[in-house]
C-alpha positions as semicolon CSV with decimal commas, in nm:
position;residue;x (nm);y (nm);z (nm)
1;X;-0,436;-1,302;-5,899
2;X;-0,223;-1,131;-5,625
3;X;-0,422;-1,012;-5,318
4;X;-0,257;-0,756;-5,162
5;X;-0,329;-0,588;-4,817
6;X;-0,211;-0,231;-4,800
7;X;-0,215;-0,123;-4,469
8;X;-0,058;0,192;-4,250
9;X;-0,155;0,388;-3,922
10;X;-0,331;0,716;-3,952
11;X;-0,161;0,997;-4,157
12;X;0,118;0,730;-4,274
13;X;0,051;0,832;-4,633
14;X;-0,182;0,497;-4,706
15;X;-0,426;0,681;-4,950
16;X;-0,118;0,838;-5,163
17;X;0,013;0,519;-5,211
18;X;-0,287;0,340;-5,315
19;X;-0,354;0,620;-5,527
20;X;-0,006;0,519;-5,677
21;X;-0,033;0,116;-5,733
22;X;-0,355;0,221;-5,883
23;X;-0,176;0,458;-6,139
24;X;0,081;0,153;-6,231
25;X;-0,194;-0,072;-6,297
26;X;-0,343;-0,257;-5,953
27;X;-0,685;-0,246;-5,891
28;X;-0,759;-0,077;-5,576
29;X;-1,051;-0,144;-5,313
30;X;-1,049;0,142;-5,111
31;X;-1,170;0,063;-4,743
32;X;-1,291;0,459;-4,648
33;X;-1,497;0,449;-5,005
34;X;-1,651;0,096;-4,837
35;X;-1,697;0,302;-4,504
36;X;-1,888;0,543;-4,685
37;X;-2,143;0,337;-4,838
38;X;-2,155;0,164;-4,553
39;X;-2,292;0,430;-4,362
40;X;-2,517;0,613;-4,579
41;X;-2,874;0,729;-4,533
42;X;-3,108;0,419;-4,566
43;X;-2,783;0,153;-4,466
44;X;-2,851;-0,079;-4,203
45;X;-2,528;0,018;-4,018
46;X;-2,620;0,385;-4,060
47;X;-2,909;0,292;-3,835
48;X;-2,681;0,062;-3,570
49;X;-2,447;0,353;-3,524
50;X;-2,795;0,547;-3,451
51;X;-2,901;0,295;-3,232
52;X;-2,552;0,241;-3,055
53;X;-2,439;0,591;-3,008
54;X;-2,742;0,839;-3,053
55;X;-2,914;1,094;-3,250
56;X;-2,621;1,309;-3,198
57;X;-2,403;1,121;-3,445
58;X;-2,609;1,219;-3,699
59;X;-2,626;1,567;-3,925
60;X;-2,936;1,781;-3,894
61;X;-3,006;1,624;-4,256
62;X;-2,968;1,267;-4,172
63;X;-2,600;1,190;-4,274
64;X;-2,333;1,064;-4,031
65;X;-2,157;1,353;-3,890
66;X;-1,786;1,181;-3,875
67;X;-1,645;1,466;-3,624
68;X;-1,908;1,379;-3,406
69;X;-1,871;1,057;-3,375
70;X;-1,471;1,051;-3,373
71;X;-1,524;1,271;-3,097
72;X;-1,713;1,001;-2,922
73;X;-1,520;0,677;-3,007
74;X;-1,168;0,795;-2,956
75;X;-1,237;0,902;-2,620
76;X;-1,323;0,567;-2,484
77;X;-1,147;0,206;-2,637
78;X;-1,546;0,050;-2,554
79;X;-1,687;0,265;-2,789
80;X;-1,430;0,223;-3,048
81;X;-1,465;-0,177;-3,066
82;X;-1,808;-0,100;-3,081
83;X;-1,802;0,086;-3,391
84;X;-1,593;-0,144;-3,582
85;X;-1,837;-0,454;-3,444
86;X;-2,100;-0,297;-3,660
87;X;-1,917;-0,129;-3,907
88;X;-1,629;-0,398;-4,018
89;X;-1,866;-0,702;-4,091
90;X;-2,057;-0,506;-4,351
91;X;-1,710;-0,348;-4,522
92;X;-1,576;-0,715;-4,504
93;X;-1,900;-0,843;-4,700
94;X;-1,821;-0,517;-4,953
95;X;-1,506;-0,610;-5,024
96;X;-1,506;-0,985;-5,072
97;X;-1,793;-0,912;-5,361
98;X;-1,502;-0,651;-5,535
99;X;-1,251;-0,892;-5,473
100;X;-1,453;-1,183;-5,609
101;X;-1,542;-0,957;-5,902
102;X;-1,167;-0,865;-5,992
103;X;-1,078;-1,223;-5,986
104;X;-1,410;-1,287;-6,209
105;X;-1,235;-1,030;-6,472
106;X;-0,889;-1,174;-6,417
107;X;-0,742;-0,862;-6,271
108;X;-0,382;-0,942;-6,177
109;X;-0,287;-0,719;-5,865
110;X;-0,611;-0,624;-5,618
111;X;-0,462;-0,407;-5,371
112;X;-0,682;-0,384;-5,073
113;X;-0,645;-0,062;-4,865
114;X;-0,703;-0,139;-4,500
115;X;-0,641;0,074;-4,215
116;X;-0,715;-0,211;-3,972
117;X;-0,547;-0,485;-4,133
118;X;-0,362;-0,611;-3,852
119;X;-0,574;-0,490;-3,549
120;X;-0,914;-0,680;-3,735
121;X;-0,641;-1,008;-3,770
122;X;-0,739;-1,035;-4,140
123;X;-0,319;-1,060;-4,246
124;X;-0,388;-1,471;-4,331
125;X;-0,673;-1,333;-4,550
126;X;-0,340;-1,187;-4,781
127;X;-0,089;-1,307;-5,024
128;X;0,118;-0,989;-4,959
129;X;0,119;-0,772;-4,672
130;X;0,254;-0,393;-4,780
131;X;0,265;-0,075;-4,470
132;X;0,311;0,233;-4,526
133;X;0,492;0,373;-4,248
134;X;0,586;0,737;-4,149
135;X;0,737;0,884;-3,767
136;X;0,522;0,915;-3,546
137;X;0,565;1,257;-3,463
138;X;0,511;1,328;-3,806
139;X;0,206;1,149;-3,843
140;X;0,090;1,366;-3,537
141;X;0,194;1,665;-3,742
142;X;-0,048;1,606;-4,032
143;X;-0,333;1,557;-3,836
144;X;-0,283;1,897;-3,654
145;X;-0,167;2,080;-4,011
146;X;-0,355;1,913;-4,269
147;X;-0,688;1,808;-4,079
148;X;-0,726;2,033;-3,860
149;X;-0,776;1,845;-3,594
150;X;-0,670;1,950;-3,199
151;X;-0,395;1,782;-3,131
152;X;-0,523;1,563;-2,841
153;X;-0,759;1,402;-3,056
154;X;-0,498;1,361;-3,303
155;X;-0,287;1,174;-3,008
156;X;-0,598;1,005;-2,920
157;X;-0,644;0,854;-3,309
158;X;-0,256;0,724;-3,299
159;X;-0,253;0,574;-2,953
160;X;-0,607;0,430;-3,085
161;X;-0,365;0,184;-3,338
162;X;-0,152;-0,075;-3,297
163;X;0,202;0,055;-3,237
164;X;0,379;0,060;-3,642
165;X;0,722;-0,084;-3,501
166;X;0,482;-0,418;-3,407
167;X;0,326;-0,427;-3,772
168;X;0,700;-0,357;-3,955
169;X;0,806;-0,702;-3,833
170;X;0,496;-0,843;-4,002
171;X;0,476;-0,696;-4,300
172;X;0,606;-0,807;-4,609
173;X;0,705;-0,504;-4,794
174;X;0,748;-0,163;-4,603
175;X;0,744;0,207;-4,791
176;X;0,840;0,474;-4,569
177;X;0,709;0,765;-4,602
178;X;0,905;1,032;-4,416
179;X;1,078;1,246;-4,686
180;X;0,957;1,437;-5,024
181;X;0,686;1,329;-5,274
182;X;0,952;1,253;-5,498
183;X;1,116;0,992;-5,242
184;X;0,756;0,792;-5,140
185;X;0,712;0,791;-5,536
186;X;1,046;0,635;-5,569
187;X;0,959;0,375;-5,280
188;X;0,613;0,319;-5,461
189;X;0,768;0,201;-5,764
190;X;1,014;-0,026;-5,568
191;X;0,728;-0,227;-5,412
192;X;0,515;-0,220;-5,736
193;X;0,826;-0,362;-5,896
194;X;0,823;-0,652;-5,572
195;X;0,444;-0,718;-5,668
196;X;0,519;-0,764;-6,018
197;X;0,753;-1,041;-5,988
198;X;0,540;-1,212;-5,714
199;X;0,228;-1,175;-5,933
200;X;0,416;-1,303;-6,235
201;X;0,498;-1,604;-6,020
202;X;0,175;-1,720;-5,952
203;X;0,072;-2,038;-6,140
């Protein structure tokens, strides 16, 4: 099996790519699905984050309210490592039982989609590193346009992440993302291709 870490700063493009390799065949672990049922009602990290930040990360029914908390953990780098301390062990544990499970079944390309690959130092953890990788002024742009969000707490999210330039020279495979649909489709199918003949390499 070919482990794959599929990785990308925010608004890169990440989740359209994954959505791709899974469309040619990989299977996908999706890292904001773990997130999710990480923090839902009755999770142990749900009630962490309660106990860390405050009733006022939570909805009026008992949910996580994300903009809440983004609010609070991109304002300060403390807070931020704090969320991930309680957050990333649990995803981690999530995702080694998926992986385990596609090996089980003798899936032959688990792509693991990771925002933090390289800032959580989990690269070794890899047999192939790809990033998605888009300018950053552009990445800026689809926060603002396509989130909504105001665009210093879009700048905030981006300067929250390692710098891409840093993670290009350690990646193995690159797709840039900064044209049409048509283009990061091409690119997609140029790195499947690359995973392919690695995976059909493998003893």
């Amino acid at each position: 099996m070919l482990l794959v870490g599929l990785t990308g700063n925010i608004a890169s493009g990440k989740s359209e790519v994954a959505r791709q390799f899974a469309e040619l065949g990989a299977t996908v672990i999706d890292a904001d699905l773990l997130a999710r049922e990480a923090v839902a009602p009755g999770q142990p990290a749900l009630a962490h984050l309660r106990e860390r930040f405050g009733a006022q990360v939570l909805a009026p029914d008992g949910t996580l309210d994300r903009a809440a908390l983004r609010g609070r953990v991109f304002a300060d780098p403390r807070e931020l490592d704090a969320l991930n301390a309680i957050l990333h062990p649990d995803i981690g544990l999530r995702r080694d039982r998926l992986v385990a499970a596609a090996r089980a079944r003798g899936d032959r390309i688990v792509v693991c989609d990771i925002p933090l690959l390289f800032e959580r130092n989990l690269v070794d953890d890899y047999d192939v590193v790809v990033l998605v990788d888009a300018p950053r002024a552009m990445r800026l742009d689809r926060l603002v346009r396509d989130r909504g969000l105001a665009e210093a707490e879009a700048m905030r999210m981006i300067a929250a992440q390692m710098p891409a330039e840093l993670k290009r020279a350690r990646a193995d495979i690159v797709v840039d993302n900064a044209g049409t649909r048509e283009a990061l489709a091409a690119r997609v199918r140029e790195a499947w291709a690359a995973l392919v003949a690695r995976a059909e390499r493998l003893p």
